[in-house]
Every structure is written in structure tokens, then in C-alpha cells.
N, C-alpha and C positions, 0 to 999 in steps of 0.2 A: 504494500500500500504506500506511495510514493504522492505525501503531499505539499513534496516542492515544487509539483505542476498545478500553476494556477492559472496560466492564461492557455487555451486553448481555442485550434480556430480549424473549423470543420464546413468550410465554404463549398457549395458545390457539391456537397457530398451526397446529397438524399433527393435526388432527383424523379428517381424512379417512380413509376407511379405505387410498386407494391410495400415501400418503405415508408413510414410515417417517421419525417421530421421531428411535428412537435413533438412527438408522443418520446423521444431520443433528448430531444432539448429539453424538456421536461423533467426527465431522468437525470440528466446529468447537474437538471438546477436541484435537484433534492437526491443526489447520493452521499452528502454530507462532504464532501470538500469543498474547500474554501477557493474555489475558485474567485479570481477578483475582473478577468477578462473572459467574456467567450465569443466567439466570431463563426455567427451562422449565417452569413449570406448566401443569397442565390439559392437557396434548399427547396421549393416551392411550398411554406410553410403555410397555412389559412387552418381556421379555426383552433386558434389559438390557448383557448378555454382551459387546457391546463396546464401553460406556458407560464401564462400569468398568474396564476394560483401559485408555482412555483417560486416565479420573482417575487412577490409578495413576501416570504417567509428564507431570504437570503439576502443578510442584509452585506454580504462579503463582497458580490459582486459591484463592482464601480461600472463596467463599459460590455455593455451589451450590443453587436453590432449583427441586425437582423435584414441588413437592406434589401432590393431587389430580393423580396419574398412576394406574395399575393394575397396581402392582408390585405383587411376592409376595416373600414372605419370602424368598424362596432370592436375587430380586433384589437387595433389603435388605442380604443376607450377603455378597455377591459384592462391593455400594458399600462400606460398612463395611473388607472387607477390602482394596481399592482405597486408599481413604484413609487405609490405615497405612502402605501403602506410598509413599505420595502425600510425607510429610514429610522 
């Protein structure tokens, strides 16, 4: 168990249609390490529902980088409201 890896970055990686992103970024926001970076671009990630219930209850994480994903506004609202409670 090696938790001097805290920034990790998995861009690109879950494209597929039979792989679920969130359900992986999820995972890794609650397997109890203290990640402070993680970098999931490009993963084709939507319905986000328990991404954000994760950032919610990880207050380690600083920099979340999720861009050029296929979220929707209601995703958007859901992270946003996640990371107030996040502090």
C-alpha cells in the first residue's frame, strides 16, 4: 500500500462504451488515500451522481481536472454543491 502516490492522472483512459468512468473515479475518491490531485479528462464521464457524493467527503483533494467529459448542467450542480461541502 504505497501512499506516497497522490497525484494521479488517468486521461483518456475509459472510453469505451462497456467501462464506467464514474463508477472508477468514484472509487478511487473513496478508497481512503489521500490523494490531493487527480486528472480524469477526456473519459466520456455523465451522470455523475456518485462522483460527487465522493468529493463531498474528501477533503485531501485540492485539483480535480475533469474537462472535455459530457457532463450536463445538472452534473455541474451536483460537483459545485459537493465541493462546499468538501471544505
Amino acid at each position: 500500500d504505497n501512499r506516497s502516490i497522490n497525484t494521479l492522472t488517468l486521461n483518456n483512459c475509459f472510453n469505451q462504451s462497456d467501462i464506467n468512468g464514474c463508477r472508477a473515479l468514484a472509487t478511487l475518491l473513496t478508497c481512503g488515500r489521500p490523494f490531493v490531485a487527480l486528472s480524469f479528462s477526456r473519459n466520456s464521464l455523465s451522470g455523475i451522481e456518485d462522483v460527487a457524493a465522493a468529493l463531498a467527503t474528501n477533503p485531501q483533494l485540492e485539483t480535480l481536472r475533469i474537462g472535455d467529459n459530457q457532463l450536463s448542467d445538472s452534473d455541474a450542480g451536483l460537483i459545485a454543491e459537493a465541493l462546499k461541502q468538501n471544505t
